[in-house]
C-alpha positions in Angstrom: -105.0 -23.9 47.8 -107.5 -26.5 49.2 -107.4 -30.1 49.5 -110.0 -32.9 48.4 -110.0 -35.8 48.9 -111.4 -38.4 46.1 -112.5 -42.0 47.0 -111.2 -45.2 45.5 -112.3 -48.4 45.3 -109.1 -51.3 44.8 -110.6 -53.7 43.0 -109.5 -57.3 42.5 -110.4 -60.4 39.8 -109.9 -63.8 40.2 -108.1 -64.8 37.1 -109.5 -68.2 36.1 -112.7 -66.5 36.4 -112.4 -63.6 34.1 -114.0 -63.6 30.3 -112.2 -64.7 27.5 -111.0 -62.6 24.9 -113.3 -60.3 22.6 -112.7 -60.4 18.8 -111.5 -56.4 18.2 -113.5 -54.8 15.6 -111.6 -55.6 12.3 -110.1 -51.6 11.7 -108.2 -52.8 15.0 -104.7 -54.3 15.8 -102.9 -55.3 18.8 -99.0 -54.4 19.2 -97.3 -56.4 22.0 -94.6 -54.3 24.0 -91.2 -53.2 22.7 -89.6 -50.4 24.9 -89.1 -48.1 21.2 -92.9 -47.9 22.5 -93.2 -46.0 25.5 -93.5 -42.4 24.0 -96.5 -44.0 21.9 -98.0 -45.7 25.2 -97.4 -42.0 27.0 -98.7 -40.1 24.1 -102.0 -42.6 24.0 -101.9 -42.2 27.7 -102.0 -38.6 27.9 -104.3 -37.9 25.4 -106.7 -40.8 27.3 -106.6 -39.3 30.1 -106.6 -34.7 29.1 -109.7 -33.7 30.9 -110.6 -36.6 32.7 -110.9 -37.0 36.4 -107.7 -38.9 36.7 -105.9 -35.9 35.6 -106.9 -34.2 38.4 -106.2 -37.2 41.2 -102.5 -37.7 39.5 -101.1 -34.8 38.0 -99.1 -36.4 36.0 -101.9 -38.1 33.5 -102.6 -34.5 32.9 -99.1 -33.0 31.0 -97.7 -35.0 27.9 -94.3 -35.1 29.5 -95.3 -36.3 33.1 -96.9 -39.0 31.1 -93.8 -40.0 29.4 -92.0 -40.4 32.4 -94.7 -42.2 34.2 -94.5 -44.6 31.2 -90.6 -44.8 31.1 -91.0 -45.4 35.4 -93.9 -48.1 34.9 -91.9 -49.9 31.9 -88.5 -49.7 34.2 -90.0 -51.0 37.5 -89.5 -54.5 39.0 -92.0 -56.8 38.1 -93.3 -55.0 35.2 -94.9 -57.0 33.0 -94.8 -57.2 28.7 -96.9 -60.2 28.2 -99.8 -57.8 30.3 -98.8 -54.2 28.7 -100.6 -53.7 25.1 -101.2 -50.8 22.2 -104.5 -51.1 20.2 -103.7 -49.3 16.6 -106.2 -48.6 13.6 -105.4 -46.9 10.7 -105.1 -43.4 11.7 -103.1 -44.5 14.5 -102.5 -45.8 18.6 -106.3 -45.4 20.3 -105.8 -47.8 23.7 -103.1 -48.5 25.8 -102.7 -51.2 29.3 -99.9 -51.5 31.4 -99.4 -54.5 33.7 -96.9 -55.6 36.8 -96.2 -58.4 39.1 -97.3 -56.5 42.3 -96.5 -59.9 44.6 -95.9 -63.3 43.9 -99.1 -64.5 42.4 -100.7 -60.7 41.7 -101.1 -58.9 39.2 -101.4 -54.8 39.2 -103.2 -52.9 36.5 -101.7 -49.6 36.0 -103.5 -47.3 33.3 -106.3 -48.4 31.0 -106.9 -45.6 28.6 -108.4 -44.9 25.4 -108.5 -41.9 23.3 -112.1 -40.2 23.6 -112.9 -40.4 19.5 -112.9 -44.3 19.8 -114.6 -44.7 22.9 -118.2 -46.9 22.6 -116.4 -50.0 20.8 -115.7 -52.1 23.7 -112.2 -51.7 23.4 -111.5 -51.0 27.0 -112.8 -54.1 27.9 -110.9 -55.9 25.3 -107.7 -54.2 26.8 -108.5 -55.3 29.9 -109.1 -59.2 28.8 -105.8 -59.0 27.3 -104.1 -57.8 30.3 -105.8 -60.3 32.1 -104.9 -62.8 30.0 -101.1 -61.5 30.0 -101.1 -62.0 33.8 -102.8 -65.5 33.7 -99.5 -66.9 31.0 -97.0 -65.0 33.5 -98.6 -68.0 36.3 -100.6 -65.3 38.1 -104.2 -66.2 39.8 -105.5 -62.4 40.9 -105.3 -59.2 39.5 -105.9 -55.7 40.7 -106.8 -52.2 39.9 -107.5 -48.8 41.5 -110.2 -46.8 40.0 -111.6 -42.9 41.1 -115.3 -43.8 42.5 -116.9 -41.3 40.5 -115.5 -42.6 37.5 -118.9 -44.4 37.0 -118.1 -45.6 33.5 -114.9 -47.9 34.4 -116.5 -48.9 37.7 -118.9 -50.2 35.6 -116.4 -51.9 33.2 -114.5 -53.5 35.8 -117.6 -54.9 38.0 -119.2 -56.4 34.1 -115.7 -58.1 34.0 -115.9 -59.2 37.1 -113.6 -57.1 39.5 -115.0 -56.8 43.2 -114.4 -53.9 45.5 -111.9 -55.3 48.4 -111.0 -52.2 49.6 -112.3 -48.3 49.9 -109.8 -46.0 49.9 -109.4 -41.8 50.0 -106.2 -39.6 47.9 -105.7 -36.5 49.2 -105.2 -33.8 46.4 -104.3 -30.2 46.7 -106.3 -28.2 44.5 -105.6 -24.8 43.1 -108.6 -22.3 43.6 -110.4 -21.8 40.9 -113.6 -20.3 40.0 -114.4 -21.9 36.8 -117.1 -25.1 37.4 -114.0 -27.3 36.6 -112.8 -29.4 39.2 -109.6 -27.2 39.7 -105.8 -28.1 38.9 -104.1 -30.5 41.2 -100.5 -30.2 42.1 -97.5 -32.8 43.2 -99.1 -35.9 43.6 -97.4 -39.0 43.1 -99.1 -41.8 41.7 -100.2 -45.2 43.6 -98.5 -47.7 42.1 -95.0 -46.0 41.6 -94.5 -45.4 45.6 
């Protein structure tokens, strides 16, 4: 076993500044939180998230059941947030989930924007985000917050085009099982940020 460490950026919006809400492409439809929903958010979640470098910084984005009860922990934890925690749905079923919580009095935290590989390209991170956003902005909150992998160039991207700004660099130690296939190897017991 090895470990690497992977830089993050935390990343912070000022709400009254952010975009308003996209129109979704018309296949699309929000659903608003209920807690019968948190195997759908994991199951969205997990399958967001297979193969991606997350998976590999937290462990449990990588295993359908460590996703459940990341889910079940996010929906259970003080502060946690339903006007800021959304499912996107089409016709062949859940494709984007966002969880949201009251980090400190007048912050929001973002928790885990995914959406599933086949209906990537439509924007519909973004709009995930906006709705977040504008979840935190009704619960009376004026910032917002994320953490995001640095080499993840694709969200970095979002999140700057939306108007997040990098406050803070920080580094997550992994432990890595050896592995000789190009992959970036199999992480073990790590526990993620914003559950500590």
């Amino acid at each position: 076993m090895s470990v690497r460490y992977f830089k993050r950026y935390k990343m912070e919006i000022d709400l009254y500044d952010a975009p308003p809400l996209p129109v979704l492409p018309p296949v699309y439809t929000w659903v608003s939180w209920d807690e019968s929903l948190i195997s759908i958010h994991a199951d969205v979640k997990f399958r967001s998230f297979a193969g991606e470098i997350d998976a590999t910084v937290f462990p449990s984005l990588s295993d359908a059941n460590g996703c459940f009860h990341l889910m079940n922990e996010i929906a259970h934890k003080r502060g946690f947030l339903p006007e800021a925690t959304w499912l996107l749905a089409c016709p062949s079923g859940y494709v984007g989930t966002i969880q949201g919580i009251r980090d400190r009095p007048g912050l929001g935290a973002i928790q885990n924007l995914g959406v599933v590989p086949a209906h990537r390209g439509q924007h519909l991170g973004t709009a995930l985000m906006l709705k977040a956003l504008q979840g935190f902005r009704r619960a009376g909150l004026g910032r917002a917050f994320l953490e995001v992998t640095a080499i993840n160039d694709a969200a970095v991207q979002l999140y700057r085009r939306l108007g997040f700004r990098c406050r803070k660099t920080l580094y997550r130690a992994v432990e890595i099982l050896s592995d000789p296939s190009p992959l970036v190897g199999h992480a073990v017991a790590s526990r993620h940020p914003f559950l500590d």
